[in-house]
C-alpha positions as CSV (number, residue, x, y, z in Angstrom):
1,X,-282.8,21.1,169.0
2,X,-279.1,20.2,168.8
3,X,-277.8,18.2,166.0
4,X,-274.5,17.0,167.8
5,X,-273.8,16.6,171.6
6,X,-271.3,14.7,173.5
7,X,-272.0,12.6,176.2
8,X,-268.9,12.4,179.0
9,X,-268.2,9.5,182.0
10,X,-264.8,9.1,183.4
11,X,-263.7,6.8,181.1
12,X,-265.4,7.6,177.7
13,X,-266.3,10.3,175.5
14,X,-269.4,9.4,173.2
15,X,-269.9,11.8,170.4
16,X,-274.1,11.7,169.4
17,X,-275.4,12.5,165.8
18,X,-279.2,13.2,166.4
19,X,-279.2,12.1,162.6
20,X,-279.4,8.8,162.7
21,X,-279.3,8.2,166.2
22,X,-275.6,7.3,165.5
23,X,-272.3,7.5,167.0
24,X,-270.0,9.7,165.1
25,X,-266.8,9.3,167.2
26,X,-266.1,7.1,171.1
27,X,-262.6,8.5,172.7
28,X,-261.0,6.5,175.6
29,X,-259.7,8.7,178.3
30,X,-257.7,5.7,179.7
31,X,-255.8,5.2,176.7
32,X,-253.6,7.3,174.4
33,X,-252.5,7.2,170.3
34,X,-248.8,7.1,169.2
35,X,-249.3,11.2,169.0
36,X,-250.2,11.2,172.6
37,X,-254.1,12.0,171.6
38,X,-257.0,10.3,173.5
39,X,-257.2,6.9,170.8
40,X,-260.6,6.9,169.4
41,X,-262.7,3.8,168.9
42,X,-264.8,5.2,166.8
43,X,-263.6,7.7,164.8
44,X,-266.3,8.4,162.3
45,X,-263.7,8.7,158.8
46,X,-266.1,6.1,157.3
47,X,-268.6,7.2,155.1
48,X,-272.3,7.2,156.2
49,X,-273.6,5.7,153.0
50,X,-272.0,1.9,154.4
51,X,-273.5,2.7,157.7
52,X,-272.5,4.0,161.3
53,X,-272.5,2.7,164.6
54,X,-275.6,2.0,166.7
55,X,-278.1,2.5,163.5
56,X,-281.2,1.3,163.9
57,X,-282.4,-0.8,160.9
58,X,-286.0,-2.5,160.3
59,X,-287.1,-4.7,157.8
60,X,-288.4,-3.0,155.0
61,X,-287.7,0.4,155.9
62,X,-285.7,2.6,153.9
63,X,-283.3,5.4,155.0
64,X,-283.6,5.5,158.4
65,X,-278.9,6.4,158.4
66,X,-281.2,9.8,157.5
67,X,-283.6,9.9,159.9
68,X,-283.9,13.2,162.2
69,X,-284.4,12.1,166.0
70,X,-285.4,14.1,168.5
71,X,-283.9,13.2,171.8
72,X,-284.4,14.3,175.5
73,X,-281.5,17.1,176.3
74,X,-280.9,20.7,174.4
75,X,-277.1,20.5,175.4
76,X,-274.3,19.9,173.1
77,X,-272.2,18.6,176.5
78,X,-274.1,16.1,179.1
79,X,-272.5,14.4,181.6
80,X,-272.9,10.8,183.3
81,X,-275.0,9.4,184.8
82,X,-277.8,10.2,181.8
83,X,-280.3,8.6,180.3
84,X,-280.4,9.6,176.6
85,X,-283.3,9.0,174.5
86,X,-284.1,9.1,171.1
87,X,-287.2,8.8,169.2
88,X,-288.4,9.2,165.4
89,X,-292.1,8.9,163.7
90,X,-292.5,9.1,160.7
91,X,-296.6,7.9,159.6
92,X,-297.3,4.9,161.5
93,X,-293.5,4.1,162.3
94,X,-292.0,4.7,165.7
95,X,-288.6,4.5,166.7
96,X,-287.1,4.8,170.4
97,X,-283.5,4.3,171.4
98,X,-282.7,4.3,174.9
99,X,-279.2,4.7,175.9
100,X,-278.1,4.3,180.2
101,X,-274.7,5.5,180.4
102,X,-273.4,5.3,184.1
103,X,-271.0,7.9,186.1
104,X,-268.1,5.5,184.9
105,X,-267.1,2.3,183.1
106,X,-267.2,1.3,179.1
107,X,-270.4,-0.5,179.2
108,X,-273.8,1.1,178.8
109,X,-277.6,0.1,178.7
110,X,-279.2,0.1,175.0
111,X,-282.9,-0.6,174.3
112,X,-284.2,-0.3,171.1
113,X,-288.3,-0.3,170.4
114,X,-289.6,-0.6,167.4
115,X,-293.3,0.2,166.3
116,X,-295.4,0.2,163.5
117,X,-299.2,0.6,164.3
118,X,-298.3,0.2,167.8
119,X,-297.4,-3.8,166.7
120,X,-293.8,-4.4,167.9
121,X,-291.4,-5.4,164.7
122,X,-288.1,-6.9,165.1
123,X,-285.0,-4.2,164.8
124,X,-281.2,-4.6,163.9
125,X,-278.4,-2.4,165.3
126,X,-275.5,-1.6,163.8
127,X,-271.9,-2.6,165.0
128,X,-268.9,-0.9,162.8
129,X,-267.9,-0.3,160.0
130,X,-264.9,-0.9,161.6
131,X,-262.8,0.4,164.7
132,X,-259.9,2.8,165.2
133,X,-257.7,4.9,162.6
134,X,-257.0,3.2,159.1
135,X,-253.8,3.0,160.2
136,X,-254.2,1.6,163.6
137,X,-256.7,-0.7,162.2
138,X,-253.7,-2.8,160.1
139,X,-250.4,-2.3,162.4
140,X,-251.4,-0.9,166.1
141,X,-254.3,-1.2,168.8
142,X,-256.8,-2.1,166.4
143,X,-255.2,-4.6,164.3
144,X,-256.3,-8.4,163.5
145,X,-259.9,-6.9,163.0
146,X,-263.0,-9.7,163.4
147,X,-266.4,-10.3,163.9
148,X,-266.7,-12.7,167.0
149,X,-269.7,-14.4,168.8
150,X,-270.7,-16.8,171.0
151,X,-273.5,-19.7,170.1
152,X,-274.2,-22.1,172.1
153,X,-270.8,-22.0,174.1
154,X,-268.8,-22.4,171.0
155,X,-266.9,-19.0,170.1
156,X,-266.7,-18.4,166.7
157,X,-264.9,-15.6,164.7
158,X,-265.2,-14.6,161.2
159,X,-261.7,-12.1,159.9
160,X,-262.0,-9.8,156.4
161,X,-260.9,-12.8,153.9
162,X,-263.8,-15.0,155.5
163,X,-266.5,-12.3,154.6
164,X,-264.7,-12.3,150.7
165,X,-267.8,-12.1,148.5
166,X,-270.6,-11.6,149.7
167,X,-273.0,-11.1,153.3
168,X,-273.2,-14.0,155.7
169,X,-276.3,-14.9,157.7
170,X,-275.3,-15.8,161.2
171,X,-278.5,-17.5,163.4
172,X,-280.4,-16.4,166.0
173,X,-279.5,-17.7,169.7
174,X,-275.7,-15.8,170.0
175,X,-274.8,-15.3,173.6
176,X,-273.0,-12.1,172.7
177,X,-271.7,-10.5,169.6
178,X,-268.9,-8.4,169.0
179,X,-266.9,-6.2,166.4
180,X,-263.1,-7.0,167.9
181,X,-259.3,-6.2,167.6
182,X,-256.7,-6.7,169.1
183,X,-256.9,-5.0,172.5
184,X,-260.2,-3.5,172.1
185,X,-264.0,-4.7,171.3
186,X,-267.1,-3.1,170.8
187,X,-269.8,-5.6,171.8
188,X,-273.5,-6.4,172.9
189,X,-274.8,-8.7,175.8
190,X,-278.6,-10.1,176.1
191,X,-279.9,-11.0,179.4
192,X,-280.8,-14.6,177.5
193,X,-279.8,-14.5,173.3
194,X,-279.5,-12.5,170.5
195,X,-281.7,-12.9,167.2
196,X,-279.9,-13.5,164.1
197,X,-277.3,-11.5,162.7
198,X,-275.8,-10.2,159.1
199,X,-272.0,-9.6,158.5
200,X,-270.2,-7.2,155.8
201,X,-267.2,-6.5,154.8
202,X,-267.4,-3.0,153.2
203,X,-264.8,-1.7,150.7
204,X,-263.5,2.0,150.5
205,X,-260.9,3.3,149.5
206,X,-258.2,5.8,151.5
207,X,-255.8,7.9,150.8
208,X,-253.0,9.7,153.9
209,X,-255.5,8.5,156.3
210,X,-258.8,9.7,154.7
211,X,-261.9,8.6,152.3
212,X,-261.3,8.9,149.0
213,X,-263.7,8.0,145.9
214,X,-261.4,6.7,143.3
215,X,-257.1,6.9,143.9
216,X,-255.9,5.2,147.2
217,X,-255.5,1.9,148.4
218,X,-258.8,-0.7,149.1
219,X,-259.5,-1.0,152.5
220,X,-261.9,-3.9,154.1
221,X,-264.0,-2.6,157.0
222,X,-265.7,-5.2,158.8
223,X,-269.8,-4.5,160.0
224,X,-272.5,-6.4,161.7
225,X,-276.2,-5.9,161.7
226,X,-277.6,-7.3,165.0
227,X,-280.8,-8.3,165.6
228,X,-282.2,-6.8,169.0
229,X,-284.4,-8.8,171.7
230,X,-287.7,-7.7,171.6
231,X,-289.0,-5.7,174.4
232,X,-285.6,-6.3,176.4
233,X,-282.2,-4.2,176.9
234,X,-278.9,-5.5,176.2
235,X,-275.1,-4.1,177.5
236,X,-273.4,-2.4,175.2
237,X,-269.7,-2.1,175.7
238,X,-267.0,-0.5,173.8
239,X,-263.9,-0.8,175.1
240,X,-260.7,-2.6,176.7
241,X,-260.5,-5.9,176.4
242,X,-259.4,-6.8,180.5
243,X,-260.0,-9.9,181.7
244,X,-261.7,-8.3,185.0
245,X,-263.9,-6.3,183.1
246,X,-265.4,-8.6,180.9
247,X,-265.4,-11.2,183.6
248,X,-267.4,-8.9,186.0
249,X,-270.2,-8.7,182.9
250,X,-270.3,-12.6,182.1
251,X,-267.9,-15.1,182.9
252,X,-268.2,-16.2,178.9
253,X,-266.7,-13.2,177.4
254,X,-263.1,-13.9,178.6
255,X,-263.0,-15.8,175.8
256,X,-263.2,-13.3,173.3
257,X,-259.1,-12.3,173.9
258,X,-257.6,-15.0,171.8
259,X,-254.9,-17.0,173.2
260,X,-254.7,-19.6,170.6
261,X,-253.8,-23.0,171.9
262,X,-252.4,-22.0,175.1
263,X,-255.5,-20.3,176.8
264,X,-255.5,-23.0,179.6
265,X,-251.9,-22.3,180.5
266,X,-252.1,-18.7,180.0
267,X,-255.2,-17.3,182.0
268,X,-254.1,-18.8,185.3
269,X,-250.2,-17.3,184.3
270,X,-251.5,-13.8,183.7
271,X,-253.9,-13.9,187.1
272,X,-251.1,-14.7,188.8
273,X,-249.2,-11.9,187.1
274,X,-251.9,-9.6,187.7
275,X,-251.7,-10.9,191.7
276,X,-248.3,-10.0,191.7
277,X,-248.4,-6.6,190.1
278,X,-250.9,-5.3,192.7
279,X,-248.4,-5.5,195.3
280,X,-244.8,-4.5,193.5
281,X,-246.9,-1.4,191.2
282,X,-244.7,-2.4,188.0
283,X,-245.4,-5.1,185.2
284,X,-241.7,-5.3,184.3
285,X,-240.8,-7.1,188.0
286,X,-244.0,-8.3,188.0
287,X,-242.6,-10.5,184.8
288,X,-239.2,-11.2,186.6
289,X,-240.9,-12.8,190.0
290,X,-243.8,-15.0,187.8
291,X,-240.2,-16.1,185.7
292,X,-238.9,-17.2,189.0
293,X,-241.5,-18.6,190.0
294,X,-242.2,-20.7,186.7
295,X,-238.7,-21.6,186.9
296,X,-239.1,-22.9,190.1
297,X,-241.7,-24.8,189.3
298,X,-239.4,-26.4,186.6
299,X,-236.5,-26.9,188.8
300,X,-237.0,-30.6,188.8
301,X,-237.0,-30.5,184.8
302,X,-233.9,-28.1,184.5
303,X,-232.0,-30.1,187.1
304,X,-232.8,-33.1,184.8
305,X,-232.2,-31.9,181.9
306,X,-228.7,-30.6,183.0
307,X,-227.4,-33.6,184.8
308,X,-228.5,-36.0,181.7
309,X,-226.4,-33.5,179.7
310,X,-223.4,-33.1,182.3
311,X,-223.4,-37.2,182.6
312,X,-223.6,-37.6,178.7
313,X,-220.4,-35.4,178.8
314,X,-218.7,-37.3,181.2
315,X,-219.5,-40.5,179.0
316,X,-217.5,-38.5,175.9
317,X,-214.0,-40.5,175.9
318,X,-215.5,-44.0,176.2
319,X,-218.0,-43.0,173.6
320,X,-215.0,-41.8,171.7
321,X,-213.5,-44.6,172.0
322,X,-215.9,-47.0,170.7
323,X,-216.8,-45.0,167.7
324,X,-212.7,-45.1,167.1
325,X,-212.9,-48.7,166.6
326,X,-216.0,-49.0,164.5
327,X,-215.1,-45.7,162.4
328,X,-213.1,-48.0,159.4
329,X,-216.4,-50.0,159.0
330,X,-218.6,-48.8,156.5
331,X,-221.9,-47.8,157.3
332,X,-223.9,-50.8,155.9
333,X,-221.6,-53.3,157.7
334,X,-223.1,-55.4,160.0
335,X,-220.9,-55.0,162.5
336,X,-222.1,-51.6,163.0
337,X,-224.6,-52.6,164.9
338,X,-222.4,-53.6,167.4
339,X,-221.2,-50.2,168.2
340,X,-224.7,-49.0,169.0
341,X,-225.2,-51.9,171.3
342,X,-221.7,-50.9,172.9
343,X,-223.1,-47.4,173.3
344,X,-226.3,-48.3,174.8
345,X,-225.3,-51.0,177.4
346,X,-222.8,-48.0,178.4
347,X,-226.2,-45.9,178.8
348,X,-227.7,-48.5,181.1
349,X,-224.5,-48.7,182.9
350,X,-224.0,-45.2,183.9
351,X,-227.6,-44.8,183.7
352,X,-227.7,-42.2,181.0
353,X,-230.9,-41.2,179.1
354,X,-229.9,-40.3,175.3
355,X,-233.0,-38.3,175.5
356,X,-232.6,-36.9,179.1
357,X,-231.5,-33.4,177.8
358,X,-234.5,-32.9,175.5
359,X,-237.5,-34.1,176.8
360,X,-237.3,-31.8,179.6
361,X,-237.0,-29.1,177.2
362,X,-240.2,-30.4,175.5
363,X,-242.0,-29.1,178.4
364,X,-240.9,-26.1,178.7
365,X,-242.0,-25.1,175.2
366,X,-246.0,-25.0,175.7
367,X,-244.5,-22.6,178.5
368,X,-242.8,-20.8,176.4
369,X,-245.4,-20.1,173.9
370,X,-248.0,-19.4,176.3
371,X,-246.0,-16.3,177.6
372,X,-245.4,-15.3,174.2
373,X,-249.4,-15.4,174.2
374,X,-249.9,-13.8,177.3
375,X,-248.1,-11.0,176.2
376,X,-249.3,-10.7,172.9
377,X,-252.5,-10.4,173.3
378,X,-253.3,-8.9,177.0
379,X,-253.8,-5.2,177.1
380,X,-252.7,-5.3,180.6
381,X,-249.1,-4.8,179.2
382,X,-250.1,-1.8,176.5
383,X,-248.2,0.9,177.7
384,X,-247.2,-0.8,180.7
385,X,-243.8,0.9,181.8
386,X,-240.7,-0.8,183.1
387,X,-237.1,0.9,183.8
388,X,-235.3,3.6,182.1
389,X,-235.9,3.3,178.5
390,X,-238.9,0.5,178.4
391,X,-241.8,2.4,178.4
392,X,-243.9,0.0,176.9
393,X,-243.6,-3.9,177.6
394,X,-246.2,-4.2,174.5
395,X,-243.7,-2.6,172.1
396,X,-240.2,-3.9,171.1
397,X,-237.2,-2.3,172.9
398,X,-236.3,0.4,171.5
399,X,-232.9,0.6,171.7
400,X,-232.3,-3.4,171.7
401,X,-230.5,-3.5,174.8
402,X,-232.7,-6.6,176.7
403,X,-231.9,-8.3,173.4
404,X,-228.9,-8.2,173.0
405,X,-228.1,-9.0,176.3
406,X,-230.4,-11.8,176.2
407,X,-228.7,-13.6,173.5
408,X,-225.2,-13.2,175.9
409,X,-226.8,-14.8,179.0
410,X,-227.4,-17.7,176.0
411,X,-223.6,-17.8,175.1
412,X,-222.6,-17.9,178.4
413,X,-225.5,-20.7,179.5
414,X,-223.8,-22.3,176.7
415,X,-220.2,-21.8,178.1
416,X,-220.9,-23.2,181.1
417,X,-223.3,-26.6,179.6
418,X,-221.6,-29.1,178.7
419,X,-220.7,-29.9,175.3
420,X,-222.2,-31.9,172.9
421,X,-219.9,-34.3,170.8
422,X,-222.9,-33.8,168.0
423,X,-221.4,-31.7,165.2
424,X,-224.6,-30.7,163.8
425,X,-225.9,-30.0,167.7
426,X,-222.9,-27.9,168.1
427,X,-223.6,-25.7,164.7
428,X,-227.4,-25.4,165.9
429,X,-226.4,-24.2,169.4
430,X,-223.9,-21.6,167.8
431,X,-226.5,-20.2,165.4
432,X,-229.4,-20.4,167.9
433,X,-227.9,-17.2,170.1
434,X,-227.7,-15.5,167.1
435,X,-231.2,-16.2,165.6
436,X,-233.4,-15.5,169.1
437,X,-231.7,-12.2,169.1
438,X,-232.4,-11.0,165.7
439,X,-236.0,-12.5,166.8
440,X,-236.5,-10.5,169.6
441,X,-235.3,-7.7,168.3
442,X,-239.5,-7.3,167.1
443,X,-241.0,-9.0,169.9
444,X,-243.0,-7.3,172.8
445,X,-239.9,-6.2,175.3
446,X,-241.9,-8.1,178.1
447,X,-241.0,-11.8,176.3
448,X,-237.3,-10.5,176.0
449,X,-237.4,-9.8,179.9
450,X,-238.9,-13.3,180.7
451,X,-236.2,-15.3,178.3
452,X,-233.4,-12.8,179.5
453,X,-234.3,-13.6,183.5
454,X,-235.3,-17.0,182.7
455,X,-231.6,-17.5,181.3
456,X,-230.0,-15.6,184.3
457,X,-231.8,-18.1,186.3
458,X,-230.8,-21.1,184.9
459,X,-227.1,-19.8,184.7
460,X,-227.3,-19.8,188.3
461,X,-228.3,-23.3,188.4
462,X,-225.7,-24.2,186.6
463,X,-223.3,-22.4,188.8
464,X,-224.7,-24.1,191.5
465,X,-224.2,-27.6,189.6
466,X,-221.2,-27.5,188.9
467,X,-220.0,-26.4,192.2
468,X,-222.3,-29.4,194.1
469,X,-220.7,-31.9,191.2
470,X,-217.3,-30.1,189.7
471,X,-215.9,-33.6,188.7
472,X,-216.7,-33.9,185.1
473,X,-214.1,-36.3,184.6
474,X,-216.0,-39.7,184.8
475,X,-215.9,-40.9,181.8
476,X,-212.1,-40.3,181.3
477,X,-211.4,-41.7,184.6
478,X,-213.7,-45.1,183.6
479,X,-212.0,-44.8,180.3
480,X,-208.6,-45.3,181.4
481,X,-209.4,-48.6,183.1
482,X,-210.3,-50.4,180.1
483,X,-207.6,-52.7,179.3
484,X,-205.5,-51.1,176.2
485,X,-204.6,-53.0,173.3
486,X,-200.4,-53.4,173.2
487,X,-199.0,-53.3,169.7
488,X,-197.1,-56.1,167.8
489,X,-193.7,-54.3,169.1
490,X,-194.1,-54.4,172.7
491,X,-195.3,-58.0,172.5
492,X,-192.5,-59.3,171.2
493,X,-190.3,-57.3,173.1
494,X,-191.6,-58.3,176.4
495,X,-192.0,-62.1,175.3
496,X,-190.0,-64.8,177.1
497,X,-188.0,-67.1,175.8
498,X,-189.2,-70.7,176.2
499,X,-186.5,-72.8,178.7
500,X,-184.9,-75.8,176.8
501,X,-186.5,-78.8,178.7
């Protein structure tokens, strides 16, 4: 009887440990490490003693990680479709694991029976300890590590610092459970509910990228004892975290990839992203015509925003002018108060919102944030290849050219705006070039593209402003037909003499 087998589909490679029952190691073809390996999921560096994935446990039963199954094939390499099946006795316990792994696809059928005496008892399986390399569990595929589930149609995640201290006793009635990361989940689906569950958080300690007893750094892994329906199957998926995927096994689990805040914004953004990718084949246009297109859909906003700015600029001189006459007042004089009046009545009379140019930038932000999101956290753009030397829309550009660039098209947007006569506006827009570059210099080279094309759009807005209103004069022109004040000289000067009656 083999010990170890490996189990192949066209998209995963599941590595068996009749001991146990367990998986040792999960490799996903579709998907490749920094060193251009297949990544693993499961990579089995963590020690048995804290547990390993899919291992059975029943109440009151004692090591069963040890346990010896026998299971149906004499092959170290089977191939999909398969039905694997495991079974141990041992006196009046039985044990059978059923595993249905299809010609292709990350999910799987699991059934787990559990007898002793031939009365059914209730069974646990394992999810974890943890997912991925040590080191792409903290900084690359794997990272932002959590224990997620849905109970009654709230979703609830617990990360390492929540699990501090001690085990916690989740309920019985979860629609799903899951160990999660970033991109990728590992996760179980019931026809109806899950029983109750127990989390972990199990220390080791590692050294260059392996398990070490006492030197090397602590290092959280995160596990999840599962209580199994009894007499029923569940799906057992380990793998990307797509939003079709997940979708086509229950609409619910979309909401497993965390997009903070901005979910309701960004789910119908990156469906319309992924509408326009299946017809131009490349992510990196893909974010340049969904930047159009959210710019068109904010014409009416940017066209606000920049003629409230473009009027307030033509209002300068007279505004000028009135703070001139007020400027040897102190600032606790009454009469200051007339100066504000005298700016706003010459608001209402050139109908000028003071708040015209920010408000409509107000709404762009959720917007803004919610690509940022979309981004972030949709594997759709791991690995994801653009032009030239963006090879990866995920990953920061590595040479820092759409960055750079970026923060140009934000000088020369701010060329071509009008000033403000704001001193401390005018320090913030010189600085805020600067900043967003050094900012994007570590952000996802997708975001860079969408604010680099969203600022080539609106320069051409702008363009096209100023060439459908080039007269920005208005306010000097209004200016000069106040009346001006003539000095004591040319009054007396241009005085009459009185005729001697």
């Amino acid at each position: 009887m083999v010990s170890h087998f490996i189990d192949e589909n066209e998209d995963l490679l599941l590595h068996f440990d009749t001991r146990g029952a367990v998986l040792r190691e999960v490799e996903l073809k579709g998907y490749h490490d920094s060193e251009g390996n297949l990544l693993k999921l499961i990579t089995g560096l963590a020690p048995v003693e804290i547990g390993s994935p899919l291992l059975v446990t029943v109440e009151g039963e004692r090591n069963l990680d040890s346990a010896v199954y026998e299971v149906n094939t004499g092959s170290r390499q089977i191939y999909a479709p398969v039905t694997i099946r495991f079974t141990y006795r041992a006196g009046d316990l039985e044990i059978i694991k059923t595993i249905d792994i299809p010609i292709s696809g990350y999910e799987m059928g699991l059934r787990v029976e559990a007898t002793k005496r031939g009365i059914p008892m209730d069974s646990a399986i394992t999810l974890g300890p943890g997912m991925g390399s040590f080191d792409n569990g903290r900084t690359g595929d794997f990272r932002t590590p959590r224990i997620v589930f849905n109970r009654n149609s709230i979703v609830t995640s617990y990360d390492e610092g929540d699990i501090e201290g001690g085990i916690r006793e989740i309920d019985r009635g979860s629609r799903w459970f899951a160990l999660d990361s970033k991109y990728f989940t590992f996760l179980l689906l019931p026809p109806e509910t899950l029983g109750s569950a127990r989390l972990f958080r199990e220390m080791i300690r590692v050294d260059d990228q392996q398990v070490v007893s006492e030197t090397g750094d602590e290092y959280p892994l995160l596990k999840a004892e599962v209580e199994m329906p009894v007499g029923e199957g569940v799906i057992l998926y380990m793998g990307p975290k797509k939003t079709d995927l997940l979708k086509g096994l229950d609409p619910s689990l979309i909401d497993i990839i965390d997009y903070g805040w901005f979910g309701a914004i960004v789910r119908p953004m990156l469906s319309v992203l992924r509408y326009i990718y299946e017809y131009v084949g490349n992510y990196g246009w893909a974010i340049i015509i969904l930047t159009f297109l959210i710019n068109l859909a904010l014409f009416p906003v940017n066209y606000k925003q920049m003629s409230s700015m473009k009027k307030m600029s033509a209002l300068q001189p007279q505004m000028k002018a009135i703070q001139n006459r007020f400027k040897q007042m102190k600032k606790d004089d009454p009469r200051k108060q007339e100066q504000n009046a005298e700016v706003m009545a010459l608001y209402k009379q050139h109908g000028v919102n003071p708040l015209g140019g920010c408000l409509p930038m107000l709404v762009q932000i959720p917007i803004l944030f919610a690509f940022y999101r979309m981004l972030e956290a949709s594997i759709e753009l791991k690995g994801a290849p653009f032009i030239f030397w963006i090879q990866d829309l995920a990953k920061p550009d590595p040479y820092y050219i759409t960055p750079i660039v970026m923060g140009l098209t934000m000088v020369l947007q701010q060329k071509m705006t009008p000033a403000s006569s704001d001193p401390t506006q005018k320090k913030i827009m010189t600085i805020m070039p600067i900043a967003l570059t050094f900012m994007f210099l570590s952000i996802s080279s997708g975001l860079a593209v969408y604010f680099l094309f969203s600022n080539v759009f609106r320069i051409f807005l702008q363009i096209g402003m100023n060439k459908l209103s080039p007269d920005t004069d208005t306010g000097k022109k209004e200016a000069d037909k106040e009346p001006k004040k003539e000095s004591k000289d040319s009054v007396k000067k241009n005085r009459k003499p009185r005729s001697k009656g």
